[in-house]
C-alpha positions in Angstrom: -43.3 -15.6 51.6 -40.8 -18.1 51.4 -42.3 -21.9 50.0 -41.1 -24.4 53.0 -39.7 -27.4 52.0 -39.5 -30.7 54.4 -36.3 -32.9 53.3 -36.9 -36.1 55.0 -33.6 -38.4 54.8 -31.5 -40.1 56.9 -28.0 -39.2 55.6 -27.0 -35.8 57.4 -24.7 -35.5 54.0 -27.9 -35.4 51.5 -29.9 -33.4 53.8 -27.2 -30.7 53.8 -26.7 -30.6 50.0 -30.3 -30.6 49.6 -30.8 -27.9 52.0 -28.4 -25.5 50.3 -29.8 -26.3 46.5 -32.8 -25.0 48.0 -32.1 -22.3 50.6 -29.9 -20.5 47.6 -32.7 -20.4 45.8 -34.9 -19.0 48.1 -36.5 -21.8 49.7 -37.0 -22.4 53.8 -36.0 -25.4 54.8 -36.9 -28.0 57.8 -35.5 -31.4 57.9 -36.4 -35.1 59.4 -34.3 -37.9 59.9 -37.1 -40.8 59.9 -40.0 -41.5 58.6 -42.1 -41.4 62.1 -40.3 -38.1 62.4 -41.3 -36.7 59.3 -45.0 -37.4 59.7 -44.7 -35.5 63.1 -43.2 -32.5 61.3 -45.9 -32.6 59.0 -48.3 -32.1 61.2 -46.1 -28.6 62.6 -44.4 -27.3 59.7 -47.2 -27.3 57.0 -44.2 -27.3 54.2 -45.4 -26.7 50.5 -43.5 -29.8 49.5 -41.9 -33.1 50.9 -38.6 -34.9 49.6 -38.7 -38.2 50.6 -35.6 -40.7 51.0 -36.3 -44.2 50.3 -34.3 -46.7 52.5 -34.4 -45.4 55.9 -34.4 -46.9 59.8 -38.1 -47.3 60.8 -40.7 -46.6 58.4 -39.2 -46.3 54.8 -40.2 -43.9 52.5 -43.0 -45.6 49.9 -44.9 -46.3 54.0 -44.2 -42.7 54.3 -45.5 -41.5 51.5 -48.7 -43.8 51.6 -49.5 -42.5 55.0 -49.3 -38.8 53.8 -51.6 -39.4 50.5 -53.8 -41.4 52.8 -54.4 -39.0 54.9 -56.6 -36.0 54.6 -55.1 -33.3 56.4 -52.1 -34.3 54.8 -52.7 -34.9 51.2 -52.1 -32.2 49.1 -48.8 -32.2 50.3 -46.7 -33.0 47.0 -44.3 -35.7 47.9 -41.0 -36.0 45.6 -39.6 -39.2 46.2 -35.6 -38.9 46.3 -33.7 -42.2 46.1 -30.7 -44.0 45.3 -32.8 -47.0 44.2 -32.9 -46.3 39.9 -34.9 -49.2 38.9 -38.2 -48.4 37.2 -40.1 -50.4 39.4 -39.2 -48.8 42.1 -40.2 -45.7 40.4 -43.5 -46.7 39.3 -44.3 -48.3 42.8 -43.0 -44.7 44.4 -45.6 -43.2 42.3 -48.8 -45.9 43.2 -48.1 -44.6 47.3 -48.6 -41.2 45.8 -45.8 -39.5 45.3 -46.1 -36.5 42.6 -42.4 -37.0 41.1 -39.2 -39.6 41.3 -36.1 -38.1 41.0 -32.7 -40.5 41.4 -29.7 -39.7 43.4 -27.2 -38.1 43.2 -30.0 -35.2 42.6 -29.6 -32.9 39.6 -30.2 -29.3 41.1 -31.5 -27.4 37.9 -33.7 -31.2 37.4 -35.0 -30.8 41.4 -35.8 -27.2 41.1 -37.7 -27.2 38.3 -39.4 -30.0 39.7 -40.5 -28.4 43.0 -41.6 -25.2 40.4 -43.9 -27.9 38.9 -45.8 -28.2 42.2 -45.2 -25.8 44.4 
């Protein structure tokens, strides 16, 4: 059975590439545009794994995030977060609202994939 994956992002542009890394390599794929969206889908499409934009309309990613570790039917959902912000404060503070991993766009395929292998 395929792992699904839930890319939450606001740019229709880094969903697609996103979506393609991982539906070539075998992944199923659903996708949210917000954060308020996301924790709906959640709830419905029981993925594996979450990748989780940063700066987004609505709730941004680190309240996203929070709210998933936070809450028990949701919480051993891995969250990766994906963002343009590089500094490491923003990665440590990504990490304290419980996401599993940081990576920095533009996203390295081979760097996300073996990633999502971590924890999937």
């Amino acid at each position: 059975m395929a792992k699904k994956i839930l890319i939450v992002d606001d740019s229709p542009t880094e969903r697609y590439y996103l979506t393609d890394i991982l539906e070539k390599n075998g992944y199923e794929v659903a996708t949210a545009e917000s954060g308020e969206e996301a924790l709906t889908r959640i709830r419905v499409e029981k993925p594996q794994l979450i990748l989780m934009d940063v700066v987004m309309p609505g709730a941004n990613g680190f309240q996203v995030t929070r709210s998933i570790a936070r809450d028990p039917a949701l919480q051993d959902v891995p969250v990766i977060i994906c963002s343009s912000k590089n500094q490491e404060t923003d990665k440590i503070w990504g990490l304290r609202q419980g996401a599993k991993d940081y990576l920095v766009k533009p996203v390295d395929a081979a760097e996300l994939l073996a990633k999502i292998a971590a924890l999937v």
